[in-house]
C-alpha positions, 0 to 999 in steps of 0.5 A, spaced: 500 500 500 505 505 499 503 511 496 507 516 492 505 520 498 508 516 503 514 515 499 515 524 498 514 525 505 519 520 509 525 521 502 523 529 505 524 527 512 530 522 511 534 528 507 532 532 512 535 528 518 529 529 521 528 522 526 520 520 527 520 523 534 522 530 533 517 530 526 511 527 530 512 533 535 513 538 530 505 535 527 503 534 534 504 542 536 501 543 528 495 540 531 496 533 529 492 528 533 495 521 531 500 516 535 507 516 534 506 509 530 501 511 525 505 517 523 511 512 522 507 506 519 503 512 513 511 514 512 513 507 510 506 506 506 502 501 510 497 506 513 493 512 509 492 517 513 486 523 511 489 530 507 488 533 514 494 529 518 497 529 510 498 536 510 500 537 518 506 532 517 507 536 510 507 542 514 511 540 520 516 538 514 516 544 510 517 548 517 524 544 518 525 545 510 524 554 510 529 554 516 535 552 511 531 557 506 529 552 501 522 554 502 516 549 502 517 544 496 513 539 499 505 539 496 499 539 500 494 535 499 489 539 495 495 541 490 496 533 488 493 530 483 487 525 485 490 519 483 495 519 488 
């Protein structure tokens, strides 16, 4: 069940050095509502997650990518193609 998502997102993480923990906090202090665990299992692939708790872990991602300036490169949800 990995998605393209999933696949993004946890490239992203590991490029940026981000450990699970650290990245469930920053979606945690987002709002974010989901357990350290299914953040883990939707980053490699075996949980869906809803576009909400998608873009909390794109933003707390994006967030860590502008403090090294490189902007938010990252898509939210409603910026992907509905196939994905």
């Amino acid at each position: 069940m990995v998605t393209s998502r999933a696949v993004a997102l946890e490239a992203a993480r590991s490029m940026l050095g981000v450990s699970l923990d650290d990245l469930w906090v920053d979606y945690l202090g987002l709002g974010g509502h989901l357990m350290p665990w299914h953040v883990e299992a939707f980053l490699s692939g075996s949980r869906v997650v809803d576009d909400r708790d998608h873009d909390l872990i794109v933003q707390a991602l994006n967030e860590r990518f502008l403090d090294l300036d490189a902007d938010h490169p990252l898509a939210y949800a409603d910026e992907l193609a509905p196939a994905d």
